[in-house]
N, C-alpha and C positions, 0 to 999 in steps of 0.2 A: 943684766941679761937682755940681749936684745928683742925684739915685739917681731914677727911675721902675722902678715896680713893676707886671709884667704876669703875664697867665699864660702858663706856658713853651708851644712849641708845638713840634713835630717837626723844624723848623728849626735849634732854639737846642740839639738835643741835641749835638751834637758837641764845641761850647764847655763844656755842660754837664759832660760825662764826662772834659773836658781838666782842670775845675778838679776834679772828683772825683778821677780817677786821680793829678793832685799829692797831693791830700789822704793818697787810701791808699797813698801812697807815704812820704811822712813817719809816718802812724802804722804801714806795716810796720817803720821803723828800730826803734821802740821794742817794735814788741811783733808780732814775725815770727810765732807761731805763730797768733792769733786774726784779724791782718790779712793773710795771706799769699794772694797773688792768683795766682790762675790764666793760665796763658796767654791770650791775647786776650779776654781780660776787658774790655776797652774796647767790643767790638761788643756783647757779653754785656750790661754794663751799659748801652749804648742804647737794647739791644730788653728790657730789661727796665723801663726809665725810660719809654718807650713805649708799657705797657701803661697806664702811671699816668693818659697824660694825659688822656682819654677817662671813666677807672673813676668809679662812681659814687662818691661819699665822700671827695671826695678831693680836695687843694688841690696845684695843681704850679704855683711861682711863679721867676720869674727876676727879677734887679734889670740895670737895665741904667743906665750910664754914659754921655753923649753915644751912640756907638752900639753898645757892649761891651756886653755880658752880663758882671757882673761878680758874680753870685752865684746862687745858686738855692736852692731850696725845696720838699720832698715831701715832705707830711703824708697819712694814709689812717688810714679806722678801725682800729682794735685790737679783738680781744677785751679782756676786762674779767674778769679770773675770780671765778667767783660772791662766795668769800668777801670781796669787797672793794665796798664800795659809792659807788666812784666814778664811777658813771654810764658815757654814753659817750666813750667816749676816742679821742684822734686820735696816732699816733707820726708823730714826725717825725724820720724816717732819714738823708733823704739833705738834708742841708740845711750848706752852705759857702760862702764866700767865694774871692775868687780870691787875696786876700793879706791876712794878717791884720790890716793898720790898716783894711780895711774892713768891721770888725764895728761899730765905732758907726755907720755911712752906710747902707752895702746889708746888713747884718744885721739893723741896728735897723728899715729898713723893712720888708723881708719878715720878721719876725717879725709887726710890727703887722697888716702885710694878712694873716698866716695867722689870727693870736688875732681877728679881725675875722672872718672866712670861717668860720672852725672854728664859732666863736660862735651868727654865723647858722642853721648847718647843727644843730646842738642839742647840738653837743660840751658835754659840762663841764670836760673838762679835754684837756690834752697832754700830752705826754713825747716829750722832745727828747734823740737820740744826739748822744754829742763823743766823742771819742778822748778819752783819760784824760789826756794829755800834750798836748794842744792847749789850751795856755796860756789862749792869746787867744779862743777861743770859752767854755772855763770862765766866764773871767772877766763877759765880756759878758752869759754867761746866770743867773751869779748877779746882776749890774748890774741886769738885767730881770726879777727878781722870780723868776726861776724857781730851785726848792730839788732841790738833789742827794737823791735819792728810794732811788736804789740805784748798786751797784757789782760789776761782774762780774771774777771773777780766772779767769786760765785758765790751764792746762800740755798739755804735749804728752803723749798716750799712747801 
């Protein structure tokens, strides 16, 4: 079945924040103290997903399947700190699927519609989060040209 790709609208958050909170529910196993989620974090993350969809700068993309939302996509400017002369930059946080064999389908297209969007808008580059342990999105984003740039270790104090 083929993937269309739209932009997400205030409707599709609920689906949205259902495949999120799988997501940080799998990277709390491996690494509780950086992913550790607060109580009702699920309305938290709608109304904050909410803010994106309107913000100027900014791409929030859903893949949908027959009539599923089977993945989503939020990119928004970054600063850029001076010493570094990469231009303007887009992070892309919130960005997952709903099961991992659909990172070559509904990954590979919402990647394309954001690096097309970003493009337009005068980005030069991006920078895309994965949980360190999320196999299948690794892989896919080294598959698409994107190069692991940095790496965060964290402890509890």
């Amino acid at each position: 079945m083929s993937i269309a790709v739209r932009d997400c609208t205030a409707a599709d958050l609920e689906v949205v924040v259902h495949i999120l909170e799988a997501r940080r529910e799998d990277y709390a196993r491996y690494e509780p103290v950086f992913w550790k989620r607060k109580p009702g974090v699920a309305r938290s993350s709608a109304d904050y997903l909410r803010t994106w969809l309107n913000a100027d700068r900014t791409v929030c993309l859903v893949a949908i399947q027959g009539e599923d939302v089977v993945g989503f996509l939020f990119g928004r400017e970054a600063p850029t700190p001076p010493v570094y002369d990469a231009g303007p930059t887009a992070v892309i946080d919130d960005y997952h699927v709903k099961s991992p064999e659909l990172w070559p389908t509904a990954g590979a297209a919402l990647l394309a519609e954001a690096r097309a969007r970003l493009k337009d808008m005068g980005f030069r580059q991006f920078v895309v989060v994965s949980g360190y342990k999320d196999h299948a999105k690794m892989v896919f984003l080294r598959d698409h040209r994107l190069s692991l740039a940095s790496a965060w270790f964290t402890a509890a104090l």
